[in-house]
C-alpha positions in Angstrom: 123.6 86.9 50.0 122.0 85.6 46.4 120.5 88.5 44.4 117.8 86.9 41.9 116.4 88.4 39.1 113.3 87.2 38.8 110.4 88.9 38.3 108.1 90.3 41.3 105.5 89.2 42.1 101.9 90.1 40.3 99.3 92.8 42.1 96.1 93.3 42.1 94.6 96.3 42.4 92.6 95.2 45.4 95.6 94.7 47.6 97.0 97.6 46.1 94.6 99.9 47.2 94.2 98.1 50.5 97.7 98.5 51.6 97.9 102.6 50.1 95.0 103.1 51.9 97.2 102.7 55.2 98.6 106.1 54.3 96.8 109.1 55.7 96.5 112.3 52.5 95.1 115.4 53.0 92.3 116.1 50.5 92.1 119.5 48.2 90.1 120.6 45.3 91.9 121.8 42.1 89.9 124.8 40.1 90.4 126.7 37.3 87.9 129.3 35.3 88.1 128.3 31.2 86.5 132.2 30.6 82.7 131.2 31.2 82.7 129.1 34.2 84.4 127.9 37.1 86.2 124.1 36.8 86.9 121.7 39.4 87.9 118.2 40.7 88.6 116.7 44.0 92.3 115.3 44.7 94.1 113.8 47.0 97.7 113.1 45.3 99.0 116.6 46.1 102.4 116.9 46.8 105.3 119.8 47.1 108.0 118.8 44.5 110.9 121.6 44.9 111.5 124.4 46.7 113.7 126.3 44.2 111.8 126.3 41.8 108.6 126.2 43.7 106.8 123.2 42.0 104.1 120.7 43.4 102.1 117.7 41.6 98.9 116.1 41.6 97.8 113.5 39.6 94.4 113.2 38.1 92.9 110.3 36.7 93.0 109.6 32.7 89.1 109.1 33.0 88.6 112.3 34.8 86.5 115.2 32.4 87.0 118.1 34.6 90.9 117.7 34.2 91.2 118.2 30.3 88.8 121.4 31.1 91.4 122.8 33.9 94.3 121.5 31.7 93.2 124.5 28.7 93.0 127.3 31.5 96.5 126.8 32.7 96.3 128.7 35.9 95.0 127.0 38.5 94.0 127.2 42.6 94.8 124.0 44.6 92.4 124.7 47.8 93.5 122.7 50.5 90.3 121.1 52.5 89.4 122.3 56.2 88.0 119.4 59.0 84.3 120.8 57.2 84.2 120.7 54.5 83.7 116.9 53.5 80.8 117.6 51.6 82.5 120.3 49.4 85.0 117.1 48.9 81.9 114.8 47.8 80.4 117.5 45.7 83.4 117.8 43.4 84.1 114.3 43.2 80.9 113.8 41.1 81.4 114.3 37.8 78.1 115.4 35.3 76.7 118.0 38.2 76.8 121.7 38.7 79.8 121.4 41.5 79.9 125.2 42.2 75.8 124.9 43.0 75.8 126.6 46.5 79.9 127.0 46.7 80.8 130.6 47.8 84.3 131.4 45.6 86.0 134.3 44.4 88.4 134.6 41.7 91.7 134.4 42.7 94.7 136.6 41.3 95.2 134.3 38.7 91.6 133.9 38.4 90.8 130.4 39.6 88.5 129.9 41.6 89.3 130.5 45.5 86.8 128.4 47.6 85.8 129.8 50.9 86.5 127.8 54.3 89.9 126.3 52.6 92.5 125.7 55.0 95.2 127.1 52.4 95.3 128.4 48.8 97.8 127.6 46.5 97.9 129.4 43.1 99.5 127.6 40.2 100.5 127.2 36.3 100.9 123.8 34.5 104.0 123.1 33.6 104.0 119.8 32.4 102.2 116.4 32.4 103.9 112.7 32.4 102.0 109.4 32.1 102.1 107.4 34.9 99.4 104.5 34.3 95.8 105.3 34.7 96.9 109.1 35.5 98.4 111.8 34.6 101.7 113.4 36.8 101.2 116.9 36.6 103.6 119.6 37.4 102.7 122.9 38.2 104.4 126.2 39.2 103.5 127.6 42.4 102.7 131.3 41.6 101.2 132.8 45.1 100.2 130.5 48.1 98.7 131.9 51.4 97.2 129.6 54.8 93.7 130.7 55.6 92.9 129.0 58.7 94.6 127.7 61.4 92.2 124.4 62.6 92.6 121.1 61.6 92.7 119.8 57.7 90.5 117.1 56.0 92.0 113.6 55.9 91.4 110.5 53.9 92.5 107.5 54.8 91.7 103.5 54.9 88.0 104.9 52.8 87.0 107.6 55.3 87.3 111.3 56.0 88.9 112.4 59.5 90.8 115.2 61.1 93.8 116.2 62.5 94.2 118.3 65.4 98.0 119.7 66.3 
């Protein structure tokens, strides 16, 4: 068997994003409070990192201005999306609107934002970021986590929203 080094292959994003979108991710929205007002973005690029510590990630995009907001606050409330909550999931994917307009929250013990309906809450505090590309890798430190509801989470996958029932 001849091993070659030569170079892969070229992607486009297209194709890229055509083939990722084959894999199924549950979809969350990360809040924080800056001291005046509640922060928030929609992500889907959650993902536990250790147990021991407990550490996750998510990865924001570099064009995203909510992020640098949450980034200042440090503590911050990853809500994991419930099967209903798809438009809570649009409404804090648009940037330049008031995304906590008819959103029932309450602060959480490290004062981000818990949204209602959530499936789970995790509570964290950044610990540090890496560049990766167009985003940011973001590690956080899981300080208090708790499952809220039992039914069936919010998917995304090949451009739509679905749901899971166990």
């Amino acid at each position: 068997m001849s091993v070659e080094n030569a170079a892969p292959p070229a992607l486009d994003g297209r194709t890229l994003r055509d083939v990722m979108s084959n894999f199924c991710t549950g979809v969350t929205v990360i809040t924080a409070h800056d001291g005046e007002s509640p922060l928030g973005f929609t992500c889907q690029s959650l993902v536990s990192v250790s147990l021991d510590p407990p550490l996750l990630s998510f990865c924001p995009a570099k064009t995203s201005t909510s992020w640098p907001k949450l980034r200042e606050a440090g503590s911050i409330c990853i809500n994991v999306l419930a099967h209903d909550q798809k438009d809570m999931c649009s409404a804090f994917a648009r940037g330049g609107t008031d995304k906590f307009s008819g959103v029932d929250w309450t602060a959480g013990s490290n004062g981000a934002p818990a949204l209602e309906g959530a499936l789970a809450r995790i509570e964290a505090t950044i610990e540090n970021e890496h560049d990766a590309g167009d985003h940011t890798i973001v590690v956080a430190r899981i300080t208090d986590l708790t499952v809220l509801r039992h039914d069936g989470p919010l998917l995304f996958y090949r451009g739509g929203f679905g749901r899971f029932d166990a």
